[in-house]
C-alpha positions as CSV (number, residue, x, y, z in Angstrom):
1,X,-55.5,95.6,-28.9
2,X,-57.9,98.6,-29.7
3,X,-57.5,101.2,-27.4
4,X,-61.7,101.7,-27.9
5,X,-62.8,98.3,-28.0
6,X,-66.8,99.0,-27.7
7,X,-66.4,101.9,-30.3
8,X,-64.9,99.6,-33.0
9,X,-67.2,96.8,-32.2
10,X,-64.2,94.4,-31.1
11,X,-66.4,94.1,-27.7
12,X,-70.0,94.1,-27.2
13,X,-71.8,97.5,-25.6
14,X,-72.7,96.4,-21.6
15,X,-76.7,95.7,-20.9
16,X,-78.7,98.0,-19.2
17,X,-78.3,97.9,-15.9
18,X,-81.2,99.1,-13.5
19,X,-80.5,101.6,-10.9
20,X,-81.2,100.8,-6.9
21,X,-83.3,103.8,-5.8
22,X,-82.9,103.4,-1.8
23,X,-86.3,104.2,-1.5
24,X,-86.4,101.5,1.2
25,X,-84.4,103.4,3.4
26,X,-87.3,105.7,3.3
27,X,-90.2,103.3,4.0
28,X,-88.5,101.9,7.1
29,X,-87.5,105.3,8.6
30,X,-91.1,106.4,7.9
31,X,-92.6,103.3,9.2
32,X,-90.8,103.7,12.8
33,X,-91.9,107.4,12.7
34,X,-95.3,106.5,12.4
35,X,-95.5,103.5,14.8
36,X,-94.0,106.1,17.4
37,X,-96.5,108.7,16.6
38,X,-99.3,105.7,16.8
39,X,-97.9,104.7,20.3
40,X,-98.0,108.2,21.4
41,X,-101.1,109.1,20.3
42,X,-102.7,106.5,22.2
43,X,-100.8,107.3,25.3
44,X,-102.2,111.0,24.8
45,X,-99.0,112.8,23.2
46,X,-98.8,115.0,22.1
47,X,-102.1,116.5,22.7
48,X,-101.9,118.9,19.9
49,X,-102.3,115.8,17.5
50,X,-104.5,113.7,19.8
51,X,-107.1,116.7,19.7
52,X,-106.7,117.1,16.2
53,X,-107.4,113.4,14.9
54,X,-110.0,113.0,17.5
55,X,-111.8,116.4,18.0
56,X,-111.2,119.2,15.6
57,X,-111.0,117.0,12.5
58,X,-114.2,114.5,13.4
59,X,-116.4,118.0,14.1
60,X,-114.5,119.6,10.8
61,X,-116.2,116.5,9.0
62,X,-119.6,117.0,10.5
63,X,-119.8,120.8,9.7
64,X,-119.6,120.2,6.4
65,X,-120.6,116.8,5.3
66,X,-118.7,113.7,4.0
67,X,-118.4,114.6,0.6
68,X,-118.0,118.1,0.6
69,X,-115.4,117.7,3.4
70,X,-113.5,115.5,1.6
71,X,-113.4,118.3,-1.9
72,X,-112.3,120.6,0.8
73,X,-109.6,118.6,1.9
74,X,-108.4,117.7,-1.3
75,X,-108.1,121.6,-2.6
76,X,-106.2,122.5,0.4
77,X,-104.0,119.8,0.5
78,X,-103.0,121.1,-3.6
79,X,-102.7,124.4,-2.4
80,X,-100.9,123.8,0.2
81,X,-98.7,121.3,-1.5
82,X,-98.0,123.5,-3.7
83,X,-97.2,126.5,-1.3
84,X,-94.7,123.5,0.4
85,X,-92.9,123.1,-3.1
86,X,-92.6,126.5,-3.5
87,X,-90.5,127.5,-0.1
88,X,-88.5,124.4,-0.5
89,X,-87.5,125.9,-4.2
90,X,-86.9,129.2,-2.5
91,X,-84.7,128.2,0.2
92,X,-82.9,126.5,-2.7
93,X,-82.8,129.5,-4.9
94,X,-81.6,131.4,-2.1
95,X,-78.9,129.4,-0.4
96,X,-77.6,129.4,-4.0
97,X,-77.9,133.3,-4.6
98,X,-76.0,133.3,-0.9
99,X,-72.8,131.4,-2.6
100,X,-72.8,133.8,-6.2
101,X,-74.4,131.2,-8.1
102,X,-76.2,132.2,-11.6
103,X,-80.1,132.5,-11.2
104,X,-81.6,130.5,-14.5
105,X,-85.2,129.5,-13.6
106,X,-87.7,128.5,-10.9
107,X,-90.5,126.0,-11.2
108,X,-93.6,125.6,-9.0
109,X,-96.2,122.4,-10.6
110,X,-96.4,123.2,-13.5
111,X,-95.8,127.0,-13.3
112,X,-91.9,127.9,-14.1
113,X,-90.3,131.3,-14.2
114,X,-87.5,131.4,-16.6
115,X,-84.4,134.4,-16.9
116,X,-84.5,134.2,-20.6
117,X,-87.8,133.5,-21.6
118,X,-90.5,134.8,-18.5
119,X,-93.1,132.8,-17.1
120,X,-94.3,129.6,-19.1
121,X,-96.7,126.3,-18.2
122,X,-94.3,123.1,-17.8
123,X,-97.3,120.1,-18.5
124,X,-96.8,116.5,-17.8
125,X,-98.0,114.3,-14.4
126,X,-94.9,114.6,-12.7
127,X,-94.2,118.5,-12.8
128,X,-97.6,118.4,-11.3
129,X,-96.6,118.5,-7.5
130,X,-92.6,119.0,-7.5
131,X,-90.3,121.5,-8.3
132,X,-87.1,122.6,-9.5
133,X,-84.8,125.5,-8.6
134,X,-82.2,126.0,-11.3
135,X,-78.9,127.6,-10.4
136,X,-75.5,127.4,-11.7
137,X,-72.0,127.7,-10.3
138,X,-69.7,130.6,-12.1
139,X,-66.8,128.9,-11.0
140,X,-65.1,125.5,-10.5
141,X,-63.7,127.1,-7.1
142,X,-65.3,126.3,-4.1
143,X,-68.1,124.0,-5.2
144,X,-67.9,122.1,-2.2
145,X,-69.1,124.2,0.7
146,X,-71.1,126.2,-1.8
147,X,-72.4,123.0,-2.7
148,X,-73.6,122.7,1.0
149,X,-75.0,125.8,1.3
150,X,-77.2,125.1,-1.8
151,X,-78.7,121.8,-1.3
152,X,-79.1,122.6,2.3
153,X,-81.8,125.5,1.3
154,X,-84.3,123.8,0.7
155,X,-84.9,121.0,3.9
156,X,-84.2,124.3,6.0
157,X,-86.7,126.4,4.5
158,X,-89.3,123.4,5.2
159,X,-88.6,123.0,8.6
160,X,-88.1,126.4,9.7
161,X,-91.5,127.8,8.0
162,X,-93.5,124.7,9.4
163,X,-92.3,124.9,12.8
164,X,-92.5,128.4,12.5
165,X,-96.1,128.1,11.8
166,X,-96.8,125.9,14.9
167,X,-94.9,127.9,17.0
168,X,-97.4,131.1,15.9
169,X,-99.9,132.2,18.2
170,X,-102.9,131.1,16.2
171,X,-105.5,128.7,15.7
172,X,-104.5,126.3,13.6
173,X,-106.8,125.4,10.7
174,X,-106.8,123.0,8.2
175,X,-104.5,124.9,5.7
176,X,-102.0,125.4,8.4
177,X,-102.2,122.1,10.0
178,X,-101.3,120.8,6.8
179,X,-98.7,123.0,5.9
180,X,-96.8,122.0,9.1
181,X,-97.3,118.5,8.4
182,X,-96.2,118.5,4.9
183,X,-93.2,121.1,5.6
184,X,-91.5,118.8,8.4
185,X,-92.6,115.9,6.8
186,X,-90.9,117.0,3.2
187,X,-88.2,118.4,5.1
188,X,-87.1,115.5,7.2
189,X,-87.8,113.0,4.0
190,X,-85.3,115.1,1.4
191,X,-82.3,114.7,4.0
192,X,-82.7,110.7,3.6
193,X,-80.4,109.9,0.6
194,X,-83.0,108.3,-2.0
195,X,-83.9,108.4,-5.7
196,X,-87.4,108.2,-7.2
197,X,-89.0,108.7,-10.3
198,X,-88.9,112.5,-9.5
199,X,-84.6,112.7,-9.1
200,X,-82.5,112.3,-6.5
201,X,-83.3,113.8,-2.8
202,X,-81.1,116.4,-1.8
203,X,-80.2,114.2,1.3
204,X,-78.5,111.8,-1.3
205,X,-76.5,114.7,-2.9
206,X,-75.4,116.0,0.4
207,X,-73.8,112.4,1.7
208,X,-72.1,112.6,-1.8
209,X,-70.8,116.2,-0.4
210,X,-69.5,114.7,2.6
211,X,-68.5,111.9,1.8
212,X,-67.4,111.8,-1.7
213,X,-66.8,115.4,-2.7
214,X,-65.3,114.4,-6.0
215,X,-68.4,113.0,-6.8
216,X,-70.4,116.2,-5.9
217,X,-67.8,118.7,-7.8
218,X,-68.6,116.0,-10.8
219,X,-72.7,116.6,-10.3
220,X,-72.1,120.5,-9.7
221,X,-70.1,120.9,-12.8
222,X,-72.7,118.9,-14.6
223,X,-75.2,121.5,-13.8
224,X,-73.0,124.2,-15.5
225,X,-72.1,122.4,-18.5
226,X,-75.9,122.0,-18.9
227,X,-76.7,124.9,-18.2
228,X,-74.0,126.5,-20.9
229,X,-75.6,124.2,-23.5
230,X,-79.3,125.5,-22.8
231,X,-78.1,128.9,-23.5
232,X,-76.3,127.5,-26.4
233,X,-72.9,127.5,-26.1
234,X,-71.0,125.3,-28.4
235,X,-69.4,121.9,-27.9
236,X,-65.9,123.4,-28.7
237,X,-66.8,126.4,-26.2
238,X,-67.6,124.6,-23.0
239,X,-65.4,125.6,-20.4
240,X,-62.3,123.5,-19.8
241,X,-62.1,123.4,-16.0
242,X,-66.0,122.5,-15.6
243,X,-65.0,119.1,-18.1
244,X,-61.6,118.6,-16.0
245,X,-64.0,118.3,-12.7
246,X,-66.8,116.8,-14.7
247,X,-64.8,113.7,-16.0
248,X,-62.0,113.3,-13.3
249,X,-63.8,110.3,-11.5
250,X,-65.4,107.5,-12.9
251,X,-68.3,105.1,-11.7
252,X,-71.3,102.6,-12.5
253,X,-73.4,105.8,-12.5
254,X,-75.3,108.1,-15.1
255,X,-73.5,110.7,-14.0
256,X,-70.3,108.9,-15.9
257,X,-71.8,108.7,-18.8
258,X,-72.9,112.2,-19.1
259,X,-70.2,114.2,-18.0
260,X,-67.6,111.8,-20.6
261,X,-70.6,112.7,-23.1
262,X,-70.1,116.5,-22.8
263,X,-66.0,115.7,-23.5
264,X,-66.9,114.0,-26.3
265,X,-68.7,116.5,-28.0
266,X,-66.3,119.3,-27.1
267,X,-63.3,117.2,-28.4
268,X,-65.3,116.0,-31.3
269,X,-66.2,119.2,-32.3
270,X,-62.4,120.9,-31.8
271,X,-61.1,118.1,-33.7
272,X,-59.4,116.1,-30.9
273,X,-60.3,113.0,-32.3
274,X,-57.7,111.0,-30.2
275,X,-59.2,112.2,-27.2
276,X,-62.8,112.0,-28.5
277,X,-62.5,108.4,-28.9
278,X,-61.2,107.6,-25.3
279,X,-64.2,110.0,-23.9
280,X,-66.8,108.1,-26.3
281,X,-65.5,104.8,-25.1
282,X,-65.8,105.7,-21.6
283,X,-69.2,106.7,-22.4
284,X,-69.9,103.2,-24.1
285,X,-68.4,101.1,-21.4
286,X,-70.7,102.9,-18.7
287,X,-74.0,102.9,-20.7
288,X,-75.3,100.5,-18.9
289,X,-76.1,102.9,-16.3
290,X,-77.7,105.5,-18.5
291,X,-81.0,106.0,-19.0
292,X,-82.4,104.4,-23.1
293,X,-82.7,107.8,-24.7
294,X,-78.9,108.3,-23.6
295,X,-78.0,104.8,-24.8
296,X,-79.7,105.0,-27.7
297,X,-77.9,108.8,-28.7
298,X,-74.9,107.1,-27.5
299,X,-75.2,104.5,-30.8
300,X,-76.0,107.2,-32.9
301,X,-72.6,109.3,-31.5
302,X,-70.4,105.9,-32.4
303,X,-71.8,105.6,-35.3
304,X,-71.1,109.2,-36.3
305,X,-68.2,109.4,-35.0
306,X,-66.9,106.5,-37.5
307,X,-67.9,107.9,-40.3
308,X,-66.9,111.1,-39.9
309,X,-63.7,111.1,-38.5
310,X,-62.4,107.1,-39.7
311,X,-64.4,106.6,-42.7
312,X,-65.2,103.4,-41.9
313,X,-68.9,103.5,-43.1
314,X,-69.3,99.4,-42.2
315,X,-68.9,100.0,-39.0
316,X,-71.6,102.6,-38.8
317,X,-73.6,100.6,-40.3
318,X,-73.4,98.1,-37.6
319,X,-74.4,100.4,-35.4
320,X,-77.1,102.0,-37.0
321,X,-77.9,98.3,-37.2
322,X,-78.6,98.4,-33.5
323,X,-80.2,101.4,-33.0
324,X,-83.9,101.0,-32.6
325,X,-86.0,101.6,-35.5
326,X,-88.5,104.2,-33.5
327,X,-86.0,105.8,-31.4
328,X,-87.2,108.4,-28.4
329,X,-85.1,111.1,-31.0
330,X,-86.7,110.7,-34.3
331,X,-83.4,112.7,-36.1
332,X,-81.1,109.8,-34.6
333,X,-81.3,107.3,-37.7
334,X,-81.2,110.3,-40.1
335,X,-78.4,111.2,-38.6
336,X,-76.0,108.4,-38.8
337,X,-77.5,108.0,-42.6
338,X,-76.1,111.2,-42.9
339,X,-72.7,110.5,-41.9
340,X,-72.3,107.3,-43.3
341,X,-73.7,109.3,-46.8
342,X,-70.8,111.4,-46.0
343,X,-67.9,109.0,-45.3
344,X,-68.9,107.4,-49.1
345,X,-68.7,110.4,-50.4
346,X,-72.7,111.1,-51.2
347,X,-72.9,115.3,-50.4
348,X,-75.7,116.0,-51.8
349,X,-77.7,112.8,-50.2
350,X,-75.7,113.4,-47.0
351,X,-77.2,117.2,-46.9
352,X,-81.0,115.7,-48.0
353,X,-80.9,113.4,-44.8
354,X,-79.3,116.4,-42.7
355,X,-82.6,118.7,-43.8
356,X,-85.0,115.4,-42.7
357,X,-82.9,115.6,-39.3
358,X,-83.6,119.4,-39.2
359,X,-87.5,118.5,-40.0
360,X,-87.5,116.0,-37.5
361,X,-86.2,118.7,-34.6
362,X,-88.3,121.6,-35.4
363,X,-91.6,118.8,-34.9
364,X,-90.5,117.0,-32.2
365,X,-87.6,119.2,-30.1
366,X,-88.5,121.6,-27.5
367,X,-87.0,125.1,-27.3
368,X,-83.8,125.4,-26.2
369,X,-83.0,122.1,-27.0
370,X,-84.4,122.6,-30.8
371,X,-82.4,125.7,-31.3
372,X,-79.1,123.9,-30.1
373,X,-79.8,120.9,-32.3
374,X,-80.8,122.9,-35.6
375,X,-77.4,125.1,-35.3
376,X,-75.2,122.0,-35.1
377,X,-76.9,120.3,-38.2
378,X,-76.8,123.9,-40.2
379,X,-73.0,124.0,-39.1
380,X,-72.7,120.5,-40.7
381,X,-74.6,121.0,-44.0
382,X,-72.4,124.2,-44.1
383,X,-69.1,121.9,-43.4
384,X,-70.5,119.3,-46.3
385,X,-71.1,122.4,-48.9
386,X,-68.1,124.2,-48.6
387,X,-65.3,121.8,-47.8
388,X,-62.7,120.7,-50.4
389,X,-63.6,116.8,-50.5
390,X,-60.1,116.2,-51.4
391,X,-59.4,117.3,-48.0
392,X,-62.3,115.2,-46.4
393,X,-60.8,111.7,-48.3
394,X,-57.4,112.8,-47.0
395,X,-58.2,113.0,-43.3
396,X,-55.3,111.3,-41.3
397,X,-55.9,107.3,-41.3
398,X,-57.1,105.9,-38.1
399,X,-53.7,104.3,-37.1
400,X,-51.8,107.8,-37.0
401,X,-54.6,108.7,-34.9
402,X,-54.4,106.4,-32.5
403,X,-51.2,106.4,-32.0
404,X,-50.6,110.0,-31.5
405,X,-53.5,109.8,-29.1
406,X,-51.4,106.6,-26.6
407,X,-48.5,109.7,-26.5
């Protein structure tokens, strides 16, 4: 039997398979801590908040009228939302800076400060209100407690600064009241393990730390081997240790997928093609649990990965069969055209479809993925123009192959 069953089409590639997000976790934990703050209001505790909701914020409304109360409200509460997001990336950027991680880039809403490339405007609804600190590991060693330190950052900086605010010797107004509120809120919410349409809370990535630290080295070296790819290090370059971590457990997770993905391309592109296969099949036989950009990219790899390495242009063709006509990539299709042009031994047609791919990431591709993606497909025109295609016909059959890869 096939050693990569999915790859060669022998079995058929797993359905999609929707993630649980343990978001109720979160409803019922803030449901009771509601209820109790309900029940204690009405029994006259804590009188902070009693004399807020019935005294400071009814006269605050009659000051300044309904409507304009209400625009007030909602400015502060962006502004304030925003200055929440902000110490929660912080205490992130700094618990990693504590542990000798790499500094790469901050975002605040839609305002993110980059290493390389200075400050820039991130658009979309969902960069809107959240956040990202970006820091990288610089070595496999340690990523545990390091780990830890990291994700911890940015709960802690929440809860400190918004209890240090209540505990200041001030009047509280309405920008403070709702700082504390939304600090300790936020604060207390991330530690629940969760997923939403955001990501992952950092409560989630911390049970991982505890209780499956194999699972957390995975997502820390994930972090590093996207990192190295932003600033545009090669498949064949990406460091060996960071892949051993990244692929040494598997599970019905994304995080599978992607971290078999990046040992692909680094064994595709150093001619492994033995080990390349069983990575790509892994990859396959988990897709399920990938997102449909990945799934659909993952076609487009097996397809490629035919041609090129088997010449077996029929069965790229099945899969380019199954790729989606509009996929999210545009340069997908082109792409497999191209290396099925190759594997019949078309050049010059093989290099036209490469130059639509090329087309198609300069339009549509965002810097630094663009950049990446246009060096790989100049690398392979180069490949197509200057190799000997007597050596291309003569690669080693796919039964040597295999069976120096079962060794």
């Amino acid at each position: 039997m096939s050693p990569t069953p999915i790859l060669d089409r022998l079995a058929p590639l797993p359905p999609a398979v929707r993630p649980r997000s343990g978001m109720t976790i979160v409803f019922v934990v803030w449901s009771a801590v509601l209820l109790a703050l309900a029940i204690a209001v009405s029994q006259g505790q804590p009188p902070i908040l009693r004399r807020w909701l019935f005294d400071v914020v009814p006269n605050w409304i009659r000051l300044h009228g309904t409507g304009r109360a209400i625009l007030l409200m909602a400015g502060t509460t962006i502004v304030v939302s925003l200055a929440m997001v902000a110490v929660h990336e912080g205490g992130h950027l700094l618990g990693g800076l504590i542990m000798g991680y790499r500094f790469k880039a901050i975002r605040v809403g839609p305002i993110q400060f980059d290493r390389a490339s200075g400050l820039s405007l991130q658009g979309g609804l969902a960069n809107a209100f959240s956040g990202v600190a970006t820091v990288v590991p610089k070595t496999s060693k340690g990523l545990i407690p390091s780990g830890i330190v990291l994700l911890s950052g940015g709960p802690c900086a929440n809860l400190f600064s918004g209890i240090l605010v209540l505990l200041l010797p001030i009047s509280h107004g309405l920008a403070s009241a709702l700082f504390i509120v939304q600090s300790i809120a936020n604060g207390l919410s991330d530690l629940l393990p969760y997923r939403n349409s955001l990501g992952v809370s950092d409560g989630a990535f911390l049970w991982a730390l505890f209780r499956h630290p194999a699972h957390a080295e995975r997502w820390l070296s994930i972090m590093r081997l996207r990192s190295d790819t932003a600033d545009g290090v090669l498949p064949e370059s990406l460091l060996t240790e960071f892949l051993n971590k990244a692929t040494a457990i598997r599970d019905a997770s994304a995080d599978t997928v992607i971290a078999n993905a990046f040992a692909f391309s680094n064994a595709f592109h150093q001619h492994r093609d033995a080990d390349a296969g069983r990575f790509l099949e892994t990859c396959l036989a988990y897709s399920g649990h990938a997102p449909v950009p990945l799934r659909e990219a993952l076609m487009s790899e097996a397809a490629v990965f035919q041609a090129r390495r088997y010449h077996q242009a029929d069965v790229a063709e099945q899969w380019l069969a199954d790729i989606p006509k509009a996929p999210r990539f545009p340069w997908i299709r082109p792409r497999v055209e191209a290396a099925i042009l190759e594997a019949k031994g078309d050049i010059p047609a093989a290099i036209a479809k490469l130059e639509e791919c090329e087309r198609a990431v300069t339009a549509s591709a965002a810097a630094p993925q663009r950049d990446y993606l246009l060096r790989l497909f100049r690398r392979w025109k180069s490949e197509l123009s200057t190799d000997d295609v007597s050596l291309r016909v003569s690669a080693p059959p796919r039964e040597l192959i295999v069976e120096h890869g079962s060794n």
